[in-house]
C-alpha positions as CSV (number, residue, x, y, z in Angstrom):
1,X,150.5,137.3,-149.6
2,X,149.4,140.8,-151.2
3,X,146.2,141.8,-150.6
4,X,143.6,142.5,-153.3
5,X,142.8,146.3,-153.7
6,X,139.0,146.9,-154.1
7,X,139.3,147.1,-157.8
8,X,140.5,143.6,-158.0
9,X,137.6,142.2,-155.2
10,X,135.2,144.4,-157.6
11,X,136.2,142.2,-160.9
12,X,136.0,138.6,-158.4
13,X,132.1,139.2,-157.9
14,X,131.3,141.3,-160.6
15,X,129.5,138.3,-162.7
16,X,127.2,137.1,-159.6
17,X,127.0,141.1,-158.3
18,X,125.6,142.1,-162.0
19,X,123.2,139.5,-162.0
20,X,122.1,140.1,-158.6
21,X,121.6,143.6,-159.3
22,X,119.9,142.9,-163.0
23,X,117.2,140.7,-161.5
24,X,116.6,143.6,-158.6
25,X,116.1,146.3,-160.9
26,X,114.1,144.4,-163.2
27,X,110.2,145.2,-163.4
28,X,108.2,142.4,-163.1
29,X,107.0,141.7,-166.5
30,X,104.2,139.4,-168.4
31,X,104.8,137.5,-171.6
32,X,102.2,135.9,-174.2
33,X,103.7,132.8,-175.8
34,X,101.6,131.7,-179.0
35,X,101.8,128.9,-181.6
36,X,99.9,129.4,-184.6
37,X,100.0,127.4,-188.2
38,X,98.7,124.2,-189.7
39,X,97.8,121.2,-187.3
40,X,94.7,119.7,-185.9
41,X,93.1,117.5,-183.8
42,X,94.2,113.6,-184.3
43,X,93.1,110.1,-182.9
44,X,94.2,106.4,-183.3
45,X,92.8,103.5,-182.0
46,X,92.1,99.9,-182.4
47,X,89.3,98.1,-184.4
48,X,88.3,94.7,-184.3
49,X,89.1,92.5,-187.4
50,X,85.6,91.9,-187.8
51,X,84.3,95.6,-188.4
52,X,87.2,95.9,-191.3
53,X,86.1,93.1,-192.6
54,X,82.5,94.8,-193.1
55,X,84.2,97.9,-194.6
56,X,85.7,96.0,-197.2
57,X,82.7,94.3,-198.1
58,X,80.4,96.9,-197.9
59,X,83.0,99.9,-199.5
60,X,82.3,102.1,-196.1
61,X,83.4,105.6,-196.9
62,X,84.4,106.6,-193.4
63,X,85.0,110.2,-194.5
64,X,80.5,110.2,-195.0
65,X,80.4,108.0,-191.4
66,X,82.6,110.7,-189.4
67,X,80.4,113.8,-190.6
68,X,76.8,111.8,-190.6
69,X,74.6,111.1,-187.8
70,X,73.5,107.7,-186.8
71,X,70.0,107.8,-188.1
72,X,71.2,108.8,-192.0
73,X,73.8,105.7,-191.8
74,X,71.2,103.4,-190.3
75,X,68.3,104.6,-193.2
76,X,70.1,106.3,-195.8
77,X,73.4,104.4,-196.2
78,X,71.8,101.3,-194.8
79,X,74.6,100.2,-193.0
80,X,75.1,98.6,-189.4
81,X,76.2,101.3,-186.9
82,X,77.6,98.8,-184.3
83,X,79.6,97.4,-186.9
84,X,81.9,100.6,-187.8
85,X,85.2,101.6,-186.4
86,X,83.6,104.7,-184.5
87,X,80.0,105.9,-183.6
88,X,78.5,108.3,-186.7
89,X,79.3,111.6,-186.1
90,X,82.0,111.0,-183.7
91,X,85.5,109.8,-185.4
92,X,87.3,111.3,-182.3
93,X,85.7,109.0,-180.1
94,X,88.0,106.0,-181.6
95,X,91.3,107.0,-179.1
96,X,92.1,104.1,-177.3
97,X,95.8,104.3,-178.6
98,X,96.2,108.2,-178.6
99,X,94.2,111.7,-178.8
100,X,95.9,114.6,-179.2
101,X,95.5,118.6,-180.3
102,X,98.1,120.7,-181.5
103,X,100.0,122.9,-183.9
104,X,102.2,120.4,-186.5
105,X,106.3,120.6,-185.5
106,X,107.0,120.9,-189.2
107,X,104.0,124.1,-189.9
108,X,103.9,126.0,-187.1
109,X,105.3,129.3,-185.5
110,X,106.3,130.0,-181.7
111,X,106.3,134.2,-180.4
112,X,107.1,135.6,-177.3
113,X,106.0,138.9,-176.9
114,X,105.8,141.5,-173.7
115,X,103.2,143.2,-172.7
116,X,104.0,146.0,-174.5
117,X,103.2,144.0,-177.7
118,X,107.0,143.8,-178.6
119,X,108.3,141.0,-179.8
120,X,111.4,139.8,-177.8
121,X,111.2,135.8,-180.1
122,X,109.5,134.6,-183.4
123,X,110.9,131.6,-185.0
124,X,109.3,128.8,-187.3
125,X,108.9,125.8,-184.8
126,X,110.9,123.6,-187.3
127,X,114.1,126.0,-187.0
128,X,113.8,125.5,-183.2
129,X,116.5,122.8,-182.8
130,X,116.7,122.4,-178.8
131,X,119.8,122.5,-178.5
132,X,121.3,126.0,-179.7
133,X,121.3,128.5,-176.8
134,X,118.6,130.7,-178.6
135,X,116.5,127.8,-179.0
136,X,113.7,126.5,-176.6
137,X,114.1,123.2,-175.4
138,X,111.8,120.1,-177.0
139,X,109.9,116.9,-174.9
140,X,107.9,114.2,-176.2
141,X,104.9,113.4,-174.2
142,X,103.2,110.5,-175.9
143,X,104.2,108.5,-179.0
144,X,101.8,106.0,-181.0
145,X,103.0,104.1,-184.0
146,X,100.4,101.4,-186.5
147,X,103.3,99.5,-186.7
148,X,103.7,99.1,-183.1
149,X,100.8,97.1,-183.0
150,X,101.1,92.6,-183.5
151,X,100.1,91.6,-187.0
152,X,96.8,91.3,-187.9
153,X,96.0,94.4,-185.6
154,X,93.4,96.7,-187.2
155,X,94.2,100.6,-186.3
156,X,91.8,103.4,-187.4
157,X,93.6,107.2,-187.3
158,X,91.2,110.1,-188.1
159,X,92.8,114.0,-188.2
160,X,90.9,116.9,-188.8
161,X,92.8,119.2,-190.5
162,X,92.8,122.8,-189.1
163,X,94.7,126.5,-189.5
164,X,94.9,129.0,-186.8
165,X,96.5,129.5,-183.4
166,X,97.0,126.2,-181.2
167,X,98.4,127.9,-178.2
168,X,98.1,131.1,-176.6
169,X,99.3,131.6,-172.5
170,X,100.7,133.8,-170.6
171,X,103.5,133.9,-167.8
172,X,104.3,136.8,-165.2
173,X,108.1,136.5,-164.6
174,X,110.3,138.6,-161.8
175,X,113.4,138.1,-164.1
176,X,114.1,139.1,-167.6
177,X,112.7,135.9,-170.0
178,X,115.3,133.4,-171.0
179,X,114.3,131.5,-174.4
180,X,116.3,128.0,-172.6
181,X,114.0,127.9,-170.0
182,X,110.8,127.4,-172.1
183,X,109.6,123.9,-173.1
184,X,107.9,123.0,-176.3
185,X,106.0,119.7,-175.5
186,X,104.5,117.9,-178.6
187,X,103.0,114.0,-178.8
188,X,104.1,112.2,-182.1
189,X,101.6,110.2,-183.7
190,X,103.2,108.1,-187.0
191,X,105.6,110.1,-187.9
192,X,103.6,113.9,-187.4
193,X,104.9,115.9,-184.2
194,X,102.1,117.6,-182.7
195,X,102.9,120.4,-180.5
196,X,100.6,121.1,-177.7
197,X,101.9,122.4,-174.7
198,X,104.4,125.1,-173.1
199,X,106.4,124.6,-169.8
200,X,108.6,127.4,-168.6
201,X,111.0,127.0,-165.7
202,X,109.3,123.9,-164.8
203,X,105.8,125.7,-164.7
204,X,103.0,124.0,-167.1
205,X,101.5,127.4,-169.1
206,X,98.1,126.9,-169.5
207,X,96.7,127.6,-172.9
208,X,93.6,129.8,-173.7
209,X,92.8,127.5,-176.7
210,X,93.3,130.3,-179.4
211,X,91.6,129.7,-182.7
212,X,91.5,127.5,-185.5
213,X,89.6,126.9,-188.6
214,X,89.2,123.3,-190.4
215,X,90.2,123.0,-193.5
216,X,89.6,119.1,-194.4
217,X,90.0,115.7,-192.8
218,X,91.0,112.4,-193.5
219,X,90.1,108.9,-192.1
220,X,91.3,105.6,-192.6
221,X,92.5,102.1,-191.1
222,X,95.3,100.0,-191.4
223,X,95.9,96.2,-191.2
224,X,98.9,95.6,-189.8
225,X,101.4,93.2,-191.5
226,X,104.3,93.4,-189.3
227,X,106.2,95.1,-186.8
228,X,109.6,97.1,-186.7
229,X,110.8,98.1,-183.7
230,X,107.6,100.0,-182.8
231,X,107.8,102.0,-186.0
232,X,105.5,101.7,-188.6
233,X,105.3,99.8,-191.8
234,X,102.7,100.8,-193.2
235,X,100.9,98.1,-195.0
236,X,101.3,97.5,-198.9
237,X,98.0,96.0,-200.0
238,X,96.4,94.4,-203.0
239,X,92.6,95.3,-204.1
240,X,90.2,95.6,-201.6
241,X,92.5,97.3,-198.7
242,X,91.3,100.7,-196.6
243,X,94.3,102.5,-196.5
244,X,94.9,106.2,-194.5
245,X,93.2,108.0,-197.3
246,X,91.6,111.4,-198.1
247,X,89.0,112.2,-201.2
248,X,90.6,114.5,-202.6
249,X,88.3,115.0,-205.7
250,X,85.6,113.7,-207.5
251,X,85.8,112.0,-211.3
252,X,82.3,112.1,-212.6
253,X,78.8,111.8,-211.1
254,X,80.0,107.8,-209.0
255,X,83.9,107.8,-209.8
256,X,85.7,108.7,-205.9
257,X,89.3,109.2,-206.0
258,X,91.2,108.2,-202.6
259,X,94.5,109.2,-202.2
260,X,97.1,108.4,-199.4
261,X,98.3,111.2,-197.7
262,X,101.0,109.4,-196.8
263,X,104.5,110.2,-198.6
264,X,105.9,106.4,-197.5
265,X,106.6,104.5,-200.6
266,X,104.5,101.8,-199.9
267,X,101.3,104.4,-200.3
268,X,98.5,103.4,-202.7
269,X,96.4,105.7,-204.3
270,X,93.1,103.8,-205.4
271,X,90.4,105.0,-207.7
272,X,86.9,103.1,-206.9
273,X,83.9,103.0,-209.3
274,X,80.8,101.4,-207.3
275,X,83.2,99.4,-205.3
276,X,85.5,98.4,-208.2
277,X,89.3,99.3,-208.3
278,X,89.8,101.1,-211.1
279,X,93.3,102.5,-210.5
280,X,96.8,102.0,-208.2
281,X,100.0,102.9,-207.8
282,X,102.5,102.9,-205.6
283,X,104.7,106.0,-204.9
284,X,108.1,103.9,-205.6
285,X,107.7,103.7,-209.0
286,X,106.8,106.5,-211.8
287,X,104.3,108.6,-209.9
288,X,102.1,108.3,-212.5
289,X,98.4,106.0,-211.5
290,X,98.0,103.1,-213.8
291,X,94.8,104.5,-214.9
292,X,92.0,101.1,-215.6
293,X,89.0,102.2,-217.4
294,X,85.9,100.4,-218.9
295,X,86.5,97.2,-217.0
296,X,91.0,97.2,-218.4
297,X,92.2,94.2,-216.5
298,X,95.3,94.5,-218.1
299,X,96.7,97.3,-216.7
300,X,95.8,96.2,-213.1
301,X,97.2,93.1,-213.2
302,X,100.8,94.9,-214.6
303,X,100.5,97.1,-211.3
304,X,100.0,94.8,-209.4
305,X,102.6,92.5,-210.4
306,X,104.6,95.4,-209.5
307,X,104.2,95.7,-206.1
């Protein structure tokens, strides 16, 4: 058998030799990994049947309950405080199901800069399949579903709503950075992907906290009507039911308008005047509100024969 000349043995370890030699000559380097967008801080727990049961008869507008402190419910509202789904004040503290911070899967951005401020990756998170070979790779950590609940289950969910930058860390590396090695972790709460944490080569990054601002929040609860394989069907409910609503405007000096912020089909959007339902809708039919003023029974009971 011929021997190889050293040209030949040259081109049999010239992959492993080239990579070898790349990784000695490279300077050790530090990269900043940030997440910024639109996310937030988001909760969902468990209430007992009997505190829903209060709401509905006493019209508890949990948006005034999560920013309010216990003494203005107790004198100025003139409600019970032990008989609400979280303490006044502190919406966040309702979390037996899930708690979680991040920047939202669907409106965020990832970088990857040097520390020479150059950036070496920028892609929306959403374009970031986990998969591709320029792609990080994605991991759920925690996943909470209404729907995963038994009927009859009463589950509160409160998000505050914020804009900013979720994530900011930093990781010294020997070798040049390699976008398959990072890990986007992210917990998924009812649908919404919240990322909120950054592994790298099987290293946890830990994040400096960066900086948000909130922009609105929304609170709700849902009754539970049945389960589907620990995904959620979210409730479709006749007058008198809390749904996962935000105020989104106000009609007059005591007209509220609550709207789901849900795009499900089964959403509601309810209009209350002192604790009356005045309007409803639900999103699988025109889009537009059957709109009930000066006490227009007619109307409502044509929507609701509809749903």
């Amino acid at each position: 058998m011929a021997k190889k000349n050293k040209t030949e043995q040259a081109e049999v370890v010239n992959p492993e030799h080239e990579q070898l030699m790349a990784t000695l000559k490279f300077t050790p380097r530090t990269y900043k990994i940030s997440m910024w967008g639109y996310g937030g801080e988001k909760v969902m727990g468990t209430v007992d049947r009997a505190v829903w049961d209060y709401c509905m008869e006493n019209q508890v507008d949990l948006s005034e309950i999560a920013w309010s402190d216990e003494e203005t419910v107790q004198d100025e509202m003139g409600l019970d405080v032990d008989r609400l789904p979280f303490p006044p004040g502190s919406w966040y503290e309702c979390d037996d199901m899930v708690h979680t911070n991040g920047v939202s899967r669907n409106a965020g951005t990832l970088q990857i800069e040097d520390e020479n401020g150059t950036v070496i990756f920028e892609r929306r998170l959403e374009d970031c399949d986990g998969c591709s070979e320029d792609s990080p790779v994605w991991s759920c950590n925690d996943e909470a579903w209404v729907g995963s609940k038994p009927a009859g289950t009463v589950v509160f969910i409160g998000t505050s709503n914020e804009k900013g930058t979720f994530f900011e860390g930093e990781i010294e590396l020997t070798q040049p950075f390699d976008i398959e090695l990072l890990e986007l972790h992210y917990d998924e709460i009812d649908g919404e992907e919240l990322v909120n944490g950054v592994v790298y080569d099987g290293e946890d990054i830990d994040n400096w906290g960066g900086s948000t601002d909130g922009k609105s929040s929304d609170f709700g609860m849902y009754l539970v009507k049945d389960r589907t394989h620990g995904k959620p069907m979210h409730p479709k409910r006749k007058i008198g039911a809390i749904l996962h609503t935000e105020l989104v405007q106000a009609l007059g000096n005591d007209l509220k308008h609550l709207s789901s912020i849900k795009s499900d089909p089964h959403s509601l959007v309810i209009t209350v005047v002192h604790g009356k339902v005045m309007a409803q809708h639900t999103a699988q039919h025109t889009g537009t509100a059957h709109n009930l003023v000066n006490g227009n029974m007619v109307n409502l009971t044509q929507s609701l024969e509809r749903l």
